[in-house]
MARNU-658816 format. One record per atom (N, C-alpha, C): z, y, x; residue number from 1. Coordinates in nm, 4 decimals. Each point is the difference from the previous one (the first is absolute). Layout:
<up: Z; north: Y; east: X; nr: NUM> $
...
END
This chain:
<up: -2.5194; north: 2.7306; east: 4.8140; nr: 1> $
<up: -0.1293; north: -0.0657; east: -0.0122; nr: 1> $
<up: -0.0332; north: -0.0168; east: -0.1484; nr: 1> $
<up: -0.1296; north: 0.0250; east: -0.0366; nr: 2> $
<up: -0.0367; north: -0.0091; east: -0.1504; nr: 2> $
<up: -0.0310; north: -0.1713; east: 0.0387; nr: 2> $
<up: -0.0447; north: -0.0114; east: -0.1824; nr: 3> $
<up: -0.0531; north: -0.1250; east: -0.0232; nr: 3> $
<up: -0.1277; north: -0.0651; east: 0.0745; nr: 3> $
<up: -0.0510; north: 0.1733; east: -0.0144; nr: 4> $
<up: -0.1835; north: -0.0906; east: 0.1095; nr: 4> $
<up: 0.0330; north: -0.0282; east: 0.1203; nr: 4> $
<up: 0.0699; north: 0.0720; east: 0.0676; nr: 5> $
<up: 0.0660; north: -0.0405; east: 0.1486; nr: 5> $
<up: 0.0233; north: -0.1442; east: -0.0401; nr: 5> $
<up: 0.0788; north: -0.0674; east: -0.0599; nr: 6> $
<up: 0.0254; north: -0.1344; east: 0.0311; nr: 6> $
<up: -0.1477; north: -0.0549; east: -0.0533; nr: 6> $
<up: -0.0415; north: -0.0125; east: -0.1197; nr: 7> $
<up: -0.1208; north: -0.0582; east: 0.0128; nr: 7> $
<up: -0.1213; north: -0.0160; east: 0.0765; nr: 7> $
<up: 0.0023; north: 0.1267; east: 0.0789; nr: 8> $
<up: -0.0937; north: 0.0123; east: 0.0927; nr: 8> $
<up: 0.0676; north: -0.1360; east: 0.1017; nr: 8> $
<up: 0.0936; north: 0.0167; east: 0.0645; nr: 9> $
<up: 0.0954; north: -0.1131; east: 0.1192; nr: 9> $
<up: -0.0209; north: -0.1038; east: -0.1109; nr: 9> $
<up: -0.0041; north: -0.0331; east: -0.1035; nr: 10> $
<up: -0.0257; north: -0.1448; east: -0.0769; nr: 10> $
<up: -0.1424; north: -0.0827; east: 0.0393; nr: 10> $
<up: -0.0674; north: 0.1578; east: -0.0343; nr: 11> $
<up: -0.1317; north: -0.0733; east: -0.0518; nr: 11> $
<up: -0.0276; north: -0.0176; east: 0.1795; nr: 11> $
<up: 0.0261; north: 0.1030; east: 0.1083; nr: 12> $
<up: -0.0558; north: -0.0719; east: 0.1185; nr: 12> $
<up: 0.0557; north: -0.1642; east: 0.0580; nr: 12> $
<up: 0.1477; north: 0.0180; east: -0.0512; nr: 13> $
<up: 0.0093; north: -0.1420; east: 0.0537; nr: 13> $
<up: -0.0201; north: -0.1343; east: -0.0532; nr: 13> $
<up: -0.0748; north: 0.0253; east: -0.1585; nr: 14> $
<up: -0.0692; north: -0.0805; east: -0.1183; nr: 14> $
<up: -0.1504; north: -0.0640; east: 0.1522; nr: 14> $
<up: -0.0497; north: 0.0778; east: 0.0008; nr: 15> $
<up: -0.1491; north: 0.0675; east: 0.1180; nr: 15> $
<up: 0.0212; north: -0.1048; east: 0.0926; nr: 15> $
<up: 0.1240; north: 0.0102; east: 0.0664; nr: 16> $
<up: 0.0276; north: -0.0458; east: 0.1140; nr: 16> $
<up: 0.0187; north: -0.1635; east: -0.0219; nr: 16> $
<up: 0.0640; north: -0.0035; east: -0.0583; nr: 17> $
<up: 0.0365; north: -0.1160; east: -0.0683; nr: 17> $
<up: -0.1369; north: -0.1017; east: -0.0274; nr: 17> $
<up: -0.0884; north: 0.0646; east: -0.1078; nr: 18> $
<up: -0.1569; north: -0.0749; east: -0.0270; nr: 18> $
<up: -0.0265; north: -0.0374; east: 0.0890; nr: 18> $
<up: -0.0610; north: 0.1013; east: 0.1593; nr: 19> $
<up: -0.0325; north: -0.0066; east: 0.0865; nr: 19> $
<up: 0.0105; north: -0.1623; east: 0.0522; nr: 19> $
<up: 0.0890; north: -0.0006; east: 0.0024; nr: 20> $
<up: 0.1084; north: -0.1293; east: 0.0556; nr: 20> $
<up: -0.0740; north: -0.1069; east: -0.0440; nr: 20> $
<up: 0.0372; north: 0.0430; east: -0.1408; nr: 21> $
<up: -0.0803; north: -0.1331; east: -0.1100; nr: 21> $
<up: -0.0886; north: -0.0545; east: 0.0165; nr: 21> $
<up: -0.1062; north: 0.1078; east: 0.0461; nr: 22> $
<up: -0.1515; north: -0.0285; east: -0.0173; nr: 22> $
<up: -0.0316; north: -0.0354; east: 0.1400; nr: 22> $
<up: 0.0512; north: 0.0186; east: 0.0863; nr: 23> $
<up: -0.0346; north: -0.0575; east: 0.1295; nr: 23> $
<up: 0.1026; north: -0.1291; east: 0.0776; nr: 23> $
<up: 0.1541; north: -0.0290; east: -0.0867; nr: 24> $
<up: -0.0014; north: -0.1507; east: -0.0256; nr: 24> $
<up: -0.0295; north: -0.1262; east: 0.0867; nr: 24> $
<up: -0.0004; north: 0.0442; east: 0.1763; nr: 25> $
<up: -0.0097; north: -0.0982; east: 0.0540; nr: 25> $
<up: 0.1074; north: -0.1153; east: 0.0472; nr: 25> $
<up: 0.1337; north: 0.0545; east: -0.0314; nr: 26> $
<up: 0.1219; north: -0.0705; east: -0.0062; nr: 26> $
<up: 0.0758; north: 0.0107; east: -0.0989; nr: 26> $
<up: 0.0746; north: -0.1410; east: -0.0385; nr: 27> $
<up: 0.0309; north: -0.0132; east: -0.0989; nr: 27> $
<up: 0.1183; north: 0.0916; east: -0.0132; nr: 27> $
<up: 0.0986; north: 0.0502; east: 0.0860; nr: 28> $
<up: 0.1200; north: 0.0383; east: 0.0404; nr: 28> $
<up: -0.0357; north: 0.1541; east: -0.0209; nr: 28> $
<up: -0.1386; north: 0.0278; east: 0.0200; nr: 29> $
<up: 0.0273; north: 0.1821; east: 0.0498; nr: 29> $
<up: -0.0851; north: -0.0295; east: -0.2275; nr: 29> $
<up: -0.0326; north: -0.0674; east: -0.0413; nr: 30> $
<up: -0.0554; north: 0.0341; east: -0.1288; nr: 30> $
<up: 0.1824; north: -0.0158; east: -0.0860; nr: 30> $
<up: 0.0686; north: -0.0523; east: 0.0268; nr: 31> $
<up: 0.1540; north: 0.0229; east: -0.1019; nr: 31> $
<up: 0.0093; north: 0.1080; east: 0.0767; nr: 31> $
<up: 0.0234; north: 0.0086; east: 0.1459; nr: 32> $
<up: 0.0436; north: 0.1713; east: 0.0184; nr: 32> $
<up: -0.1151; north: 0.1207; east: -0.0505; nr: 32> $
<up: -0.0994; north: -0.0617; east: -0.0508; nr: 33> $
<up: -0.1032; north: 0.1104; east: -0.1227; nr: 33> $
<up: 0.0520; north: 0.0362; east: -0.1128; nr: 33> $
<up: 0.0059; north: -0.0992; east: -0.0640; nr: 34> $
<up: 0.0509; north: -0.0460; east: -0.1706; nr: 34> $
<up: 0.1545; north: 0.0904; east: 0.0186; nr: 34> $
<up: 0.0816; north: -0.0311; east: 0.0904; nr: 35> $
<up: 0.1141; north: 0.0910; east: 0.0212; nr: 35> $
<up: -0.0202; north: 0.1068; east: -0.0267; nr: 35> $
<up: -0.0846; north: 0.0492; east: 0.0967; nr: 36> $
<up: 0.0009; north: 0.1572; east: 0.0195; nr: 36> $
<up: -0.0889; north: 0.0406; east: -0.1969; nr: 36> $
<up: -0.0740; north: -0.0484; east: 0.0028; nr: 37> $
<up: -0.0552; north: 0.0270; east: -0.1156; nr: 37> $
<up: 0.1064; north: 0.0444; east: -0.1367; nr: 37> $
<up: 0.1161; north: -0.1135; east: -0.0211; nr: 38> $
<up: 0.0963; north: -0.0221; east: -0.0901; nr: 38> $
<up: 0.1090; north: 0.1344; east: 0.0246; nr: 38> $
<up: 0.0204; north: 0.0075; east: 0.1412; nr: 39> $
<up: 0.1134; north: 0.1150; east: 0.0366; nr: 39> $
<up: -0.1454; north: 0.1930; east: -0.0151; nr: 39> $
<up: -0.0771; north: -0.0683; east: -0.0158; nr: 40> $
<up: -0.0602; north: 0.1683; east: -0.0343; nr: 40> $
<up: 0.0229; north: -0.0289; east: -0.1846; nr: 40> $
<up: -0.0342; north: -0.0521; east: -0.0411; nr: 41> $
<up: -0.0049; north: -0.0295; east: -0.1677; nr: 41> $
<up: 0.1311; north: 0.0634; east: -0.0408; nr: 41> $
<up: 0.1250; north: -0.0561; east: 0.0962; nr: 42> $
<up: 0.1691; north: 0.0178; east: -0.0464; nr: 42> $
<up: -0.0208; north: 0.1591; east: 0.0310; nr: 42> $
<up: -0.0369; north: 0.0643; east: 0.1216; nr: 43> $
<up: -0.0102; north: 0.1175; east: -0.0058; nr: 43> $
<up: -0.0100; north: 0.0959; east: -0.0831; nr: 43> $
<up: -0.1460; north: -0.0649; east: -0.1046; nr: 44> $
<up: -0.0359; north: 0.0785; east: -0.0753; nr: 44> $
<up: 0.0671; north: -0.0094; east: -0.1046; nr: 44> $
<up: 0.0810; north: -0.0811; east: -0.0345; nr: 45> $
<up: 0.0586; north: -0.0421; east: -0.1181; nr: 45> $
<up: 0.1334; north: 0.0936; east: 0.0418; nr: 45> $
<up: 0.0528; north: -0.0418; east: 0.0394; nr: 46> $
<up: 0.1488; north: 0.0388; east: 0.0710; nr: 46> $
<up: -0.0762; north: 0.2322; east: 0.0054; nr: 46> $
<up: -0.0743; north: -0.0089; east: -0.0072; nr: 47> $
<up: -0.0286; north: 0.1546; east: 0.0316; nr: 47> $
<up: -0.0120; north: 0.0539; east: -0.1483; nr: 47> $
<up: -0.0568; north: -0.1006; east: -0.0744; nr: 48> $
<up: -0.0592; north: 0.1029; east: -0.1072; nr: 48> $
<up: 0.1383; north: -0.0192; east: -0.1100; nr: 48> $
<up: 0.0851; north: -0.1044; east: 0.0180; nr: 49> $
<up: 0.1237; north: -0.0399; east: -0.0526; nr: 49> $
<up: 0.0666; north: 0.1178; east: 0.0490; nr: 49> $
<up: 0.0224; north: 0.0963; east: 0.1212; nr: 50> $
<up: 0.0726; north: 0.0693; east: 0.0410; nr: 50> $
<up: 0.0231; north: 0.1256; east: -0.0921; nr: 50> $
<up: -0.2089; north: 0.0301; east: -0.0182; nr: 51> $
<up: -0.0416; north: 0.1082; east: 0.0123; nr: 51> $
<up: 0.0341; north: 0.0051; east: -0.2054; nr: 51> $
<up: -0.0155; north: -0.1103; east: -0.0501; nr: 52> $
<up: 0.0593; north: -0.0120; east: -0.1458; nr: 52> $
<up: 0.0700; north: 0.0126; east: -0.0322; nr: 52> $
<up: 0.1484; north: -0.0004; east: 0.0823; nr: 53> $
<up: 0.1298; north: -0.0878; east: 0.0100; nr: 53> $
<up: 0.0414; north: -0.0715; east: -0.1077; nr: 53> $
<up: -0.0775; north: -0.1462; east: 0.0000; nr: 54> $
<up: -0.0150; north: -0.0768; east: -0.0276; nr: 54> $
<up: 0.0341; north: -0.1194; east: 0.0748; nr: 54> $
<up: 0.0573; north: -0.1281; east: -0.0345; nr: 55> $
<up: 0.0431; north: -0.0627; east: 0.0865; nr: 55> $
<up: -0.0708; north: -0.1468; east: 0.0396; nr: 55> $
<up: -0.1252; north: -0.0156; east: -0.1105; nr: 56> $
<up: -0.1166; north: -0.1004; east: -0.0715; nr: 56> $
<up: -0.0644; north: -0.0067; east: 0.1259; nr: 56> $
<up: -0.0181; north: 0.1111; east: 0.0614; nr: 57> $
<up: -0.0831; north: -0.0492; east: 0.1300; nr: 57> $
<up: 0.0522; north: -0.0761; east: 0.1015; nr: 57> $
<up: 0.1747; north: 0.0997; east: 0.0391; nr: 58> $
<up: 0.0054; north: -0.1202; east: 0.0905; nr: 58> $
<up: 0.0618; north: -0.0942; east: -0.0235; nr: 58> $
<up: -0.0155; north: -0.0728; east: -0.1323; nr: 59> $
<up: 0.0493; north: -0.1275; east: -0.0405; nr: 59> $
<up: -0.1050; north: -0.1300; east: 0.0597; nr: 59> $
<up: -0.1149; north: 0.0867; east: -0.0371; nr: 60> $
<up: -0.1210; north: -0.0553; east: 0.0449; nr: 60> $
<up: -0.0213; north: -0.0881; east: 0.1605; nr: 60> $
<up: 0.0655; north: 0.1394; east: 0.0838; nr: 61> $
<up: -0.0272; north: -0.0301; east: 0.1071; nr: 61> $
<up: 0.1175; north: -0.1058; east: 0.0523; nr: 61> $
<up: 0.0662; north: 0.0576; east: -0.0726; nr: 62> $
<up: 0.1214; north: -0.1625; east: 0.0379; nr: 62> $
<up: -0.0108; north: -0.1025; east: -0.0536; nr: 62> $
<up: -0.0763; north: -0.0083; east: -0.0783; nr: 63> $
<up: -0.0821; north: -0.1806; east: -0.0402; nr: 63> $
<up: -0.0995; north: -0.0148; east: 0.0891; nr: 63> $
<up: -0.0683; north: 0.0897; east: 0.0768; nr: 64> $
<up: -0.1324; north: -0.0120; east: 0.0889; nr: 64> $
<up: 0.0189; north: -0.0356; east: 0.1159; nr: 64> $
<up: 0.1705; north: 0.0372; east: 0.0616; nr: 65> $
<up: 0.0198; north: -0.0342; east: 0.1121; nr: 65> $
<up: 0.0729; north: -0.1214; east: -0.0263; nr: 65> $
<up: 0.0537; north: -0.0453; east: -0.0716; nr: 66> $
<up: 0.0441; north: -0.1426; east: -0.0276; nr: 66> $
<up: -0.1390; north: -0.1169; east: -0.0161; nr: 66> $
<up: -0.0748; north: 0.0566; east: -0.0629; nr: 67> $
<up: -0.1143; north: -0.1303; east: -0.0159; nr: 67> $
<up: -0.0836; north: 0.0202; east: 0.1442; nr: 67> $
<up: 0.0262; north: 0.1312; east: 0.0739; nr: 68> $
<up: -0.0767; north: -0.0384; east: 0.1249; nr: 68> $
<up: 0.0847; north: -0.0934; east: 0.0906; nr: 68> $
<up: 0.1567; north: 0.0452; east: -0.0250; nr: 69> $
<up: 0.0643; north: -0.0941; east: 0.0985; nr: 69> $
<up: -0.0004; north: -0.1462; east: -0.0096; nr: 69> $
<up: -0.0648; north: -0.0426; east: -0.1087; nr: 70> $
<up: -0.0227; north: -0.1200; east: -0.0532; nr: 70> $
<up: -0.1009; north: -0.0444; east: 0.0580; nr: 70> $
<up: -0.0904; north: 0.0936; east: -0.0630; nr: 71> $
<up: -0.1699; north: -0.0340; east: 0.0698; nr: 71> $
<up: -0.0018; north: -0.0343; east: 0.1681; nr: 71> $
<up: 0.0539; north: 0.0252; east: 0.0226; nr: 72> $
<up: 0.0078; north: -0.0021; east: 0.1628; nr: 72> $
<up: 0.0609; north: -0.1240; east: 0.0847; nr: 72> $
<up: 0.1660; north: -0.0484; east: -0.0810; nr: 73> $
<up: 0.0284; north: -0.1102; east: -0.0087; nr: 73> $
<up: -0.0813; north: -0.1077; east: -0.0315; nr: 73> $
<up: -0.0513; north: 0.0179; east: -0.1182; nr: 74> $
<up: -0.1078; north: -0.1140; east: -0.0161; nr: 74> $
<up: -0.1086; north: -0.0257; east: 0.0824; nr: 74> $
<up: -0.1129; north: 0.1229; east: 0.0391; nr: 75> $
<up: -0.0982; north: -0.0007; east: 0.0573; nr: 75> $
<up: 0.0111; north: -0.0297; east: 0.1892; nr: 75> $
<up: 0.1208; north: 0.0566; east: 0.0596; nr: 76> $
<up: 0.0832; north: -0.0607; east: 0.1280; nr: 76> $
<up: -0.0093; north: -0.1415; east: 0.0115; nr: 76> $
<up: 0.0881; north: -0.0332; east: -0.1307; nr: 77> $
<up: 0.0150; north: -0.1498; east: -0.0002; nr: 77> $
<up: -0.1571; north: -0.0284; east: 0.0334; nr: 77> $
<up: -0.0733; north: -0.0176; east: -0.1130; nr: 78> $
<up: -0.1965; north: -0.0727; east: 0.0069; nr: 78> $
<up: -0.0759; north: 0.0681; east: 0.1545; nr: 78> $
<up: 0.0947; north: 0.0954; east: 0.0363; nr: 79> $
<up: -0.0420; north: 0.0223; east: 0.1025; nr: 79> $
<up: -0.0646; north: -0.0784; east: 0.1359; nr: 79> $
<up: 0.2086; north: -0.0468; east: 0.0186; nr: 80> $
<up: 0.0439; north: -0.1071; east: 0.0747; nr: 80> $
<up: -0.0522; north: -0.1095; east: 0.0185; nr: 80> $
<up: -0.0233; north: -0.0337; east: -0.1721; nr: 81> $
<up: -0.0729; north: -0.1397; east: -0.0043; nr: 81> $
<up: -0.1283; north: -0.0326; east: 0.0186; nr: 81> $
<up: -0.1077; north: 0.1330; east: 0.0274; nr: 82> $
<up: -0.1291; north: 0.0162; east: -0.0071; nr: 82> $
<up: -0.0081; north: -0.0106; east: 0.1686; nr: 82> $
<up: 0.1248; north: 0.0940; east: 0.1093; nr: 83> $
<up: -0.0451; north: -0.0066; east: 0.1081; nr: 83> $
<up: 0.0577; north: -0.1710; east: 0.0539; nr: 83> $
<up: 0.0710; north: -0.0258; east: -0.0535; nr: 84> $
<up: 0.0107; north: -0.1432; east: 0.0115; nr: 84> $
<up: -0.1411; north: -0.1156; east: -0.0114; nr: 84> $
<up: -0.0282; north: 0.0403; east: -0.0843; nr: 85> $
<up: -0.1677; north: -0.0948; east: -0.0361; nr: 85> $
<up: -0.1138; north: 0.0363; east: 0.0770; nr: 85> $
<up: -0.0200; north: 0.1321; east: 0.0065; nr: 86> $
<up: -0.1299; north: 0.0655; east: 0.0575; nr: 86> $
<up: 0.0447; north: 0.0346; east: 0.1549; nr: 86> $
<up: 0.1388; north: 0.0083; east: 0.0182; nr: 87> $
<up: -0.0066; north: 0.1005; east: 0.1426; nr: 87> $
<up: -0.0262; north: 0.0909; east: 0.0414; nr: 87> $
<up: -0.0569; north: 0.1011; east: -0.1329; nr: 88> $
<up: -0.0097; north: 0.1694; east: 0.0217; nr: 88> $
<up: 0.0322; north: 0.0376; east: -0.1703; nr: 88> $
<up: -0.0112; north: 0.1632; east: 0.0502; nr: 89> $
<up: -0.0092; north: 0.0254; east: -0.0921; nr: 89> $
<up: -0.1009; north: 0.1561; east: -0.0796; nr: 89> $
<up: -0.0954; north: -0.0210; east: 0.1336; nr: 90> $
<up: -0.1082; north: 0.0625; east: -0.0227; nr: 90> $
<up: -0.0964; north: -0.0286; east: -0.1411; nr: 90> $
<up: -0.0025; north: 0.0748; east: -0.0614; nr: 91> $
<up: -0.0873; north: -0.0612; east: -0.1353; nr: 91> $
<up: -0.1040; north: -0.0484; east: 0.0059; nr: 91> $
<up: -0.1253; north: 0.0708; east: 0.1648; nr: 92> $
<up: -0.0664; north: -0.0601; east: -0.0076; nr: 92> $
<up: 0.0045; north: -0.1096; east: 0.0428; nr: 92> $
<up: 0.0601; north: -0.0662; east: 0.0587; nr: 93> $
<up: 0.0440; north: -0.1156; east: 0.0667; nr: 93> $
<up: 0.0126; north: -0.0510; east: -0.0926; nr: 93> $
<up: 0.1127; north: -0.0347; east: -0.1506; nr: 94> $
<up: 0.0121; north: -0.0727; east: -0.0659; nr: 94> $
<up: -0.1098; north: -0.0418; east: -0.0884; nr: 94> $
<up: -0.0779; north: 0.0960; east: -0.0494; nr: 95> $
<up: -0.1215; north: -0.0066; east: -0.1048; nr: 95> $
<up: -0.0811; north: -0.1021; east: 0.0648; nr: 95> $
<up: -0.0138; north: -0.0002; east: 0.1220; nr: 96> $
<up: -0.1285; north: -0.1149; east: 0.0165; nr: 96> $
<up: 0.0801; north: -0.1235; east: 0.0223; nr: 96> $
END
């Protein structure tokens, strides 16, 4: 597989990922967005690091998957505590 082969599989699951974003009606499926978003980014990084052999990229992506595993911990937690207060966790539900 060349380099565009993986970027092409990056940039669709970058796509897929937005998608998610922008339509955002649960709080749970928008971190499983932001996920998918972060694991296409490592892709591309982790690809073009390959295609360099260079190792800068996927240094990258192993700080990206550490601050997501973070992000997630944290945002779980406010999760919890949001369906605790409100009782959903539909966004539109919470906004009003």
């Amino acid at each position: 597989m060349t380099l565009n082969d993986y970027l092409i599989v990056s940039t669709i699951i970058f796509a897929i990922g937005m998608i998610g974003v922008i339509r955002r009606k649960n709080l749970i499926m928008l971190f499983f967005s932001t996920e998918i978003i972060l694991n296409a980014v490592n892709i591309g990084f982790a690809a073009i690091s390959k295609f360099h052999g260079d190792l800068t990229g996927q240094m990258f992506a192993f700080f990206i998957v550490a601050i997501a595993a973070s992000e997630v911990a944290v945002g779980l937690g406010l999760l919890i505590l949001l369906f605790k207060r409100k009782n959903s966790i539909n966004l539109d539900k919470i906004q009003s």
